[in-house]
C-alpha positions in Angstrom: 118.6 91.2 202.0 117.7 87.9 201.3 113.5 89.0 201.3 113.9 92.5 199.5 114.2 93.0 195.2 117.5 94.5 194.5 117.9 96.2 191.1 121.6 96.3 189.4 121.8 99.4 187.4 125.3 99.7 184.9 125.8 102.4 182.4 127.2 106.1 182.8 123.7 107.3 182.3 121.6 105.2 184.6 124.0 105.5 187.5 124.0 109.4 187.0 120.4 109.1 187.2 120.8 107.4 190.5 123.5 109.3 191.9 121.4 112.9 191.1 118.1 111.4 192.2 116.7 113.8 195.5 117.1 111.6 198.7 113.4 111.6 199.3 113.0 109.5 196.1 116.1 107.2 196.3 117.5 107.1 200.1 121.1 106.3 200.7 120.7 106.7 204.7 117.9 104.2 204.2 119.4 101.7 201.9 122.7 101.9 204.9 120.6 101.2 207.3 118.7 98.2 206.3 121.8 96.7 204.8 123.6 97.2 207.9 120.7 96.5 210.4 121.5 100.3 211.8 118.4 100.4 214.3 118.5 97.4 215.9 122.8 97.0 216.1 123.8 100.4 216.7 120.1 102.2 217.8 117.3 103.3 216.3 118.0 107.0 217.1 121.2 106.5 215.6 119.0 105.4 212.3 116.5 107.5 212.2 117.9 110.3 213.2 120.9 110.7 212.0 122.5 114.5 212.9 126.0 112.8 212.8 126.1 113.1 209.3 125.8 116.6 209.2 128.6 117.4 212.2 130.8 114.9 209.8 129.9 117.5 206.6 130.6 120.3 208.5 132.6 120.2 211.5 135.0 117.2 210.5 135.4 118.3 207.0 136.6 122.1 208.1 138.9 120.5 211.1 140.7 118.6 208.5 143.5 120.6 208.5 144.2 120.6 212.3 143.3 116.9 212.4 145.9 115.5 210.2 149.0 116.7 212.9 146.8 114.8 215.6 146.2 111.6 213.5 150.2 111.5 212.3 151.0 111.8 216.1 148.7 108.7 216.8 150.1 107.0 213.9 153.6 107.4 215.1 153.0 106.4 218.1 150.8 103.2 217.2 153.2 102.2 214.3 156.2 102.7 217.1 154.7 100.4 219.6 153.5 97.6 216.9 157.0 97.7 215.1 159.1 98.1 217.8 162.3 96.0 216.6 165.7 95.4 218.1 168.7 94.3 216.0 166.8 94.2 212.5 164.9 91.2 213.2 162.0 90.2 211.7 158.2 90.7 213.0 155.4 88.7 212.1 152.2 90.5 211.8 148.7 89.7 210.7 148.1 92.4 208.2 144.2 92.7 208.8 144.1 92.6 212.7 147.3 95.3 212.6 145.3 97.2 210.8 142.0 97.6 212.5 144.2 98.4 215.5 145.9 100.8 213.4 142.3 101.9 212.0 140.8 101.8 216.0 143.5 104.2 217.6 143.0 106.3 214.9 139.7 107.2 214.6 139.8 106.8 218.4 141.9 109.6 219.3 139.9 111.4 216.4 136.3 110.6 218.0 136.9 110.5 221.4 140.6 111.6 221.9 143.3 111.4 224.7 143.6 109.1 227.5 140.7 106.8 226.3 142.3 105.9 222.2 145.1 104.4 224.1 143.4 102.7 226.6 143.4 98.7 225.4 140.2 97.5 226.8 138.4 100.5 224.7 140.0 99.1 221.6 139.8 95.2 222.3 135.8 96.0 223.0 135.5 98.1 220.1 137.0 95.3 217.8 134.4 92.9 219.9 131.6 95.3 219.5 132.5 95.3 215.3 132.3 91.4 214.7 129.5 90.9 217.1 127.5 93.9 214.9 128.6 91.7 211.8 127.5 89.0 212.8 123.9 90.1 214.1 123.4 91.7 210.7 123.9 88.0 208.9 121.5 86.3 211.1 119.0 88.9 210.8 119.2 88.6 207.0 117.6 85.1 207.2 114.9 86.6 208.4 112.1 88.6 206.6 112.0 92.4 207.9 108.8 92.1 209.4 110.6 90.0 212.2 113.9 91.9 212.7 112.4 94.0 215.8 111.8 89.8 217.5 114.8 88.6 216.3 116.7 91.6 217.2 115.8 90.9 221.1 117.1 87.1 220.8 120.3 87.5 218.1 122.4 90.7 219.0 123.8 92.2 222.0 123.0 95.8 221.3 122.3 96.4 224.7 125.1 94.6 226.7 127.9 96.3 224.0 125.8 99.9 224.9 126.2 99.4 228.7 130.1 98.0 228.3 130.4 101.4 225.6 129.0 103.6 228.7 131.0 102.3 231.2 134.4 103.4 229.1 132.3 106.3 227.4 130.0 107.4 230.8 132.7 109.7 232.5 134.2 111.6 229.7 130.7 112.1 228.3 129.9 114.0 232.3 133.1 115.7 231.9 132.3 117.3 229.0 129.2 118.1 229.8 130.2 120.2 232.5 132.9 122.2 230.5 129.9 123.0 228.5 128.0 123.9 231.0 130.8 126.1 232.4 131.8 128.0 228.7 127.9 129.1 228.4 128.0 130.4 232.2 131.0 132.9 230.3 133.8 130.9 231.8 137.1 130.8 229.8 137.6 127.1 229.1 140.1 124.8 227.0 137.7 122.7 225.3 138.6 119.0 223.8 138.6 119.5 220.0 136.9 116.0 218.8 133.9 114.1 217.1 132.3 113.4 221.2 132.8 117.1 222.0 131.0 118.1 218.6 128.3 115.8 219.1 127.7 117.5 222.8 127.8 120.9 221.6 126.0 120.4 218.0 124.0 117.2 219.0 120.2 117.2 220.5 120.8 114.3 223.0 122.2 114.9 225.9 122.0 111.6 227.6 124.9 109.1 228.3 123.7 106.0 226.3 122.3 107.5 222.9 126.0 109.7 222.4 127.5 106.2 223.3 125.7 104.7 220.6 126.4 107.0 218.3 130.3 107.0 219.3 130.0 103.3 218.8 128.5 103.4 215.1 130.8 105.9 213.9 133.7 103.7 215.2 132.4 100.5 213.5 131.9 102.3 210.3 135.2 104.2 210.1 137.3 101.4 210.8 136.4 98.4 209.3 136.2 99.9 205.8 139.8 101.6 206.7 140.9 98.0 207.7 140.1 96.4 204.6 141.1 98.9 202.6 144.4 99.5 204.1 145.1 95.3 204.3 144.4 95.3 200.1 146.6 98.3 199.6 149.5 96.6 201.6 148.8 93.1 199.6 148.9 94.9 196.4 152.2 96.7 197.6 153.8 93.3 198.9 152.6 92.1 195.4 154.1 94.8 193.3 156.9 96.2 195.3 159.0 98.0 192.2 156.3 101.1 192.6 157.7 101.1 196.6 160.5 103.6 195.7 158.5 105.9 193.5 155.7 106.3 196.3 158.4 106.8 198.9 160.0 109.4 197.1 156.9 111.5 196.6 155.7 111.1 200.1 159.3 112.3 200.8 159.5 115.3 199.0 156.0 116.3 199.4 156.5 116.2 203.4 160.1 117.9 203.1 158.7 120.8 201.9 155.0 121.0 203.5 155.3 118.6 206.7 152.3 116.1 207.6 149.3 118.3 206.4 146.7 118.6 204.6 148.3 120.4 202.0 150.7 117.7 201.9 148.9 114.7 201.6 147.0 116.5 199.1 149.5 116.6 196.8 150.4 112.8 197.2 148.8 112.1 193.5 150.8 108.7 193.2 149.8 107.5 196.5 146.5 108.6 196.2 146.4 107.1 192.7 147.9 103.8 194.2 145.2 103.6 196.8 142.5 104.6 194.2 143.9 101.5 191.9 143.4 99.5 194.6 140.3 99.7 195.6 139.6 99.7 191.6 141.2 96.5 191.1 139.4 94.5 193.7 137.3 96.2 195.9 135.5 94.8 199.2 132.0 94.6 198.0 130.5 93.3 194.6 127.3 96.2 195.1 127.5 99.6 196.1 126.2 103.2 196.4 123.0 101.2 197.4 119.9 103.3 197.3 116.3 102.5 199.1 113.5 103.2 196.5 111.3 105.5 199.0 108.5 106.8 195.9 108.5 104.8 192.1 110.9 105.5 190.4 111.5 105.8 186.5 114.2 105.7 184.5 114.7 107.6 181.3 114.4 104.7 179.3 111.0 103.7 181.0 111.9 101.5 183.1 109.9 101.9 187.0 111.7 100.5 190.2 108.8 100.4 192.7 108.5 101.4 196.3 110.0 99.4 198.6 113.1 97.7 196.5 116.6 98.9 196.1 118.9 99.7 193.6 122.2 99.0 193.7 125.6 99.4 191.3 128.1 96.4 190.3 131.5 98.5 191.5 133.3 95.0 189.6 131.5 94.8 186.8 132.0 98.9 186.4 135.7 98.9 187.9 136.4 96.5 185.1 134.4 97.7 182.0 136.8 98.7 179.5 134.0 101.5 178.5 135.6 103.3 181.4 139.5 101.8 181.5 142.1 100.8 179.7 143.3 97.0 180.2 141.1 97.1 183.1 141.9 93.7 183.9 145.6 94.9 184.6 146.8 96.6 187.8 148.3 99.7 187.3 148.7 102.0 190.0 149.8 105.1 188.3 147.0 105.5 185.6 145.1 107.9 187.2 148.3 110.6 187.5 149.3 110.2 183.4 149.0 113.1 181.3 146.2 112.7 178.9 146.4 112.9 174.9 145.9 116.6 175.1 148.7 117.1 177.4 146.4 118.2 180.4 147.6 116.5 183.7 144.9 114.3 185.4 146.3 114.5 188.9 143.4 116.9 190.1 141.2 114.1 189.2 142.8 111.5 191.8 140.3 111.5 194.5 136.9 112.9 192.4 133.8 110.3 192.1 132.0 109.2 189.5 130.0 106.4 187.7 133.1 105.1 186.5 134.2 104.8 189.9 132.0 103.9 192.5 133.5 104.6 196.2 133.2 106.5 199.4 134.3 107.6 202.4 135.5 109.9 205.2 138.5 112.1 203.9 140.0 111.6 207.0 140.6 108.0 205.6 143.1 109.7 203.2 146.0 110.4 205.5 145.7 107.2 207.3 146.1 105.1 204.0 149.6 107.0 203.4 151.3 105.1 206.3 152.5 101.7 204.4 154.4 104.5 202.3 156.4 106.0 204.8 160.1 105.3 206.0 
């Protein structure tokens, strides 16, 4: 963004202007895509028209409750093969690369489900497909947008990660297909129950390559802020291991009496205020909830933020202002489940957003980030 204005906003009342401003006026989906370079590393269907985000509102949001027996499977079995120890010996383990596998066969078995979330080649090129997007999206920041669409053809691989996405992607996608074609003929069929088979049934592409592309952004996104989350939570654990006991013993009890649910994990206010801390403390980007200014736009104070430049919010600068925390400059991983002065119990607070703190994210993340908790 190194040819574009960027305007900082801080303050309660100018973020909550930001955050309530329509999306035709201040575009979120915009100011993603141009950070990220959307249309020329992951498609420009994929960035223009993006009808994933409303199967993830709707579809994924309301199978949340039968997804979280599906992802604690996967997690079992992934934790079992990467910790598999004999005799109580010790394991070295790179805490960023275990957890983007952890984060791929996840969200794998949740996008695109069974054989193909296990299948190692899928995962290696979807961890291949992730820095190579990364590192297109730097080079093409040296370079003014006018000429993204040339440099795009010389500095990414778009196309060859596509074509190596089909090839794993191609025959399930036909599969499907065909099961769909078979239920609205009146046939009885057991239908797959993931992201692929909602984006064949709710999407309006049909062919191979743009639901590949689409498979592949959701992928990229999901699991590389999952990774760097998880890997700060797990530092900050290693860091500060006397609140290990207290977490284990909630995640205990709340699991004893509900199992691995929704329900449960819902109710894990000291992991979820851990995690929350966490990000708080030292999150992965110095400016977020990043906005694209699509029509002027004023301020109550006066102040205009013109077409065409972005507006942006310091989550450091806010995660630290002692407007909004006490000793903000002290980690404290239990301050968002305290009873307040009144007496009233914050716990129902845990995961809420605000301007005092600036985050988001699939809820799906949720019951993945419980796994450096359990026994």
């Amino acid at each position: 963004m190194l040819y574009n204005w960027i305007v900082v906003v801080s303050g309660t009342k100018l973020l909550d202007e930001v955050r309530m401003a329509p999306d035709d006026q201040l575009s979120s989906v915009e100011g993603v895509n141009d950070f990220f370079k959307t249309a020329f590393t992951m498609g420009h269907r994929v960035a223009n028209e993006p009808y994933h985000l409303a199967i993830i509102k709707t579809q994924l949001t309301r199978k949340l409750p039968t997804l979280c027996p599906i992802i604690e499977d996967e997690l079992s079995a992934t934790l079992g093969e990467m910790f598999s120890l004999q005799n109580d010996e010790w394991k070295p383990v790179v805490a960023l690369q275990a957890n983007r596998h952890v984060g791929a066969r996840i969200f794998s078995r949740v996008f695109v489900g069974l054989p193909l979330c296990r299948n190692p080649d899928w995962l290696k090129f979807g961890n291949q497909h992730a820095i190579d997007s990364i590192i297109s999206m730097a080079k093409m920041d040296l370079f003014p947008r006018f000429m993204w669409p040339l440099v795009a053809i010389f500095l990414t691989s778009t196309g060859n990660h596509v074509e190596r996405g089909v090839e794993f992607l191609g025959p399930t996608i036909r599969e499907r297909q065909k099961l769909a074609d078979r239920t609205r003929g009146g046939e009885v069929v057991d239908m797959p129950d993931d992201f692929l088979q909602w984006l064949i049934e709710n999407g309006t592409e049909s062919d191979e390559r743009d639901i590949t592309q689409r498979i592949l952004n959701m992928i990229f996104v999901s699991v590389q802020g999952t990774a760097s989350s998880l890997t700060r939570a797990v530092y900050d654990l290693a860091a500060h291991p006397e609140y290990l006991v207290p977490l284990r013993e909630e995640v205990d009890a709340v699991v004893r009496q509900d199992g691995w649910t929704k329900a449960a994990i819902d109710k894990m206010y000291k992991v979820d205020s851990f995690l929350k801390e966490s990000y708080r403390f030292d999150g992965v980007s110095s400016l977020v909830m990043i906005r694209k200014v699509l029509k002027d736009f004023t301020f109550s104070d006066g102040r205009v933020v013109l077409r065409g430049c972005y507006i942006a919010a310091p989550s450091y600068a806010v995660h630290h202002d002692v407007e909004f925390y006490e000793k903000p400059d002290v980690f404290d991983p239990f301050r968002y489940v305290r009873p307040q002065d009144d007496g009233d119990d914050v716990k129902q607070q845990v995961v809420s957003l605000g301007s005092s703190f600036l985050a988001f994210g699939p809820r799906v993340r949720k019951g993945l980030l419980q796994w450096p908790f359990r026994r």
